[in-house]
C-alpha positions in Angstrom: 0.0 0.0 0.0 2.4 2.4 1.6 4.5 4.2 3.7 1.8 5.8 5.8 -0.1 2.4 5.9 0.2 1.8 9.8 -0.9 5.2 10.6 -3.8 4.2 7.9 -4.9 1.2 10.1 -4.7 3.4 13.2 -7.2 5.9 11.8 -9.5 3.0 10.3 -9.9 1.0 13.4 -10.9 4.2 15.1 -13.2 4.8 12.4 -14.5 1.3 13.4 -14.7 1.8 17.1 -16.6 5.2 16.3 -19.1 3.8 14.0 -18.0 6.3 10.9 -15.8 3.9 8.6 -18.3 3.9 5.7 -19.0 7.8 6.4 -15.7 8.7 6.0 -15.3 6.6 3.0 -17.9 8.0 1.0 -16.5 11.9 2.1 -13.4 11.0 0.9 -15.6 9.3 -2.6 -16.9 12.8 -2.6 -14.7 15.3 -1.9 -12.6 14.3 -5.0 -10.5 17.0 -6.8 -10.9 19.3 -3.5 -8.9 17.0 -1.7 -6.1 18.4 -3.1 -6.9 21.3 -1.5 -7.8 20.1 1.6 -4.0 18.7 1.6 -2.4 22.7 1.0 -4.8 23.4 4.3 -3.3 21.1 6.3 0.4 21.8 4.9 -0.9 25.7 6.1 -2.3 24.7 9.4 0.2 22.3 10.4 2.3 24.3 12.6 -0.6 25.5 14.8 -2.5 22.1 14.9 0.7 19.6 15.1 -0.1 19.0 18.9 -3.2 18.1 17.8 -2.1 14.6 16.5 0.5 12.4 17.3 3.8 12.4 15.2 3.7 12.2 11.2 -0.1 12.1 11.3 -0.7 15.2 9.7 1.7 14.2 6.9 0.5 11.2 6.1 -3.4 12.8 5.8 -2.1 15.8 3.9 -0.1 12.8 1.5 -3.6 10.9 1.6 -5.4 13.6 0.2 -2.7 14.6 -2.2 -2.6 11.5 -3.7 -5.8 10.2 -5.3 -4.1 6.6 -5.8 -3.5 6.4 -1.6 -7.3 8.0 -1.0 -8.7 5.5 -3.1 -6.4 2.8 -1.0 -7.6 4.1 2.5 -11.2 4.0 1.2 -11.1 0.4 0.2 -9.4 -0.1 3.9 -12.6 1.4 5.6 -14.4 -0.6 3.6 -13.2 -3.7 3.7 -15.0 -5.0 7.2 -13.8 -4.6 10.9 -10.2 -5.3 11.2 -10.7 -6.3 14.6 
């Protein structure tokens, strides 16, 4: 998959445990093209909301939503069933 696919797991067995793995999945289905720009935000942001998450989180999301190849990857994840 990739790099980032451990922090991937992380963030879809929370997804699981919150009950939003197929809501997330279609946002990231719809957002499309303006994830791209979603990715510039957080490259913006990231110095003010680093402490937010843990370690190379943010870059891994902002990479995610660059990358249409790994947000279609991460949506198949959330979709697959509970990891668990």
């Amino acid at each position: 998959m990739d790099e980032n696919q451990h922090i991937w797991r992380v963030w879809a067995d929370q997804a699981y445990r919150w009950g939003i793995n197929e809501w997330t999945a279609s946002l990231l289905d719809g957002i499309g093209p303006l994830s791209f720009l979603g990715a510039q935000a957080i490259y913006l942001v990231q110095p003010l909301i680093s402490p937010l998450l843990p370690g190379d989180h943010l870059s891994a999301l902002a990479q995610l939503l660059e990358e249409p190849d790994q947000t279609r990857a991460f949506t198949m994840l959330l979709r697959e069933g509970n990891p668990q």
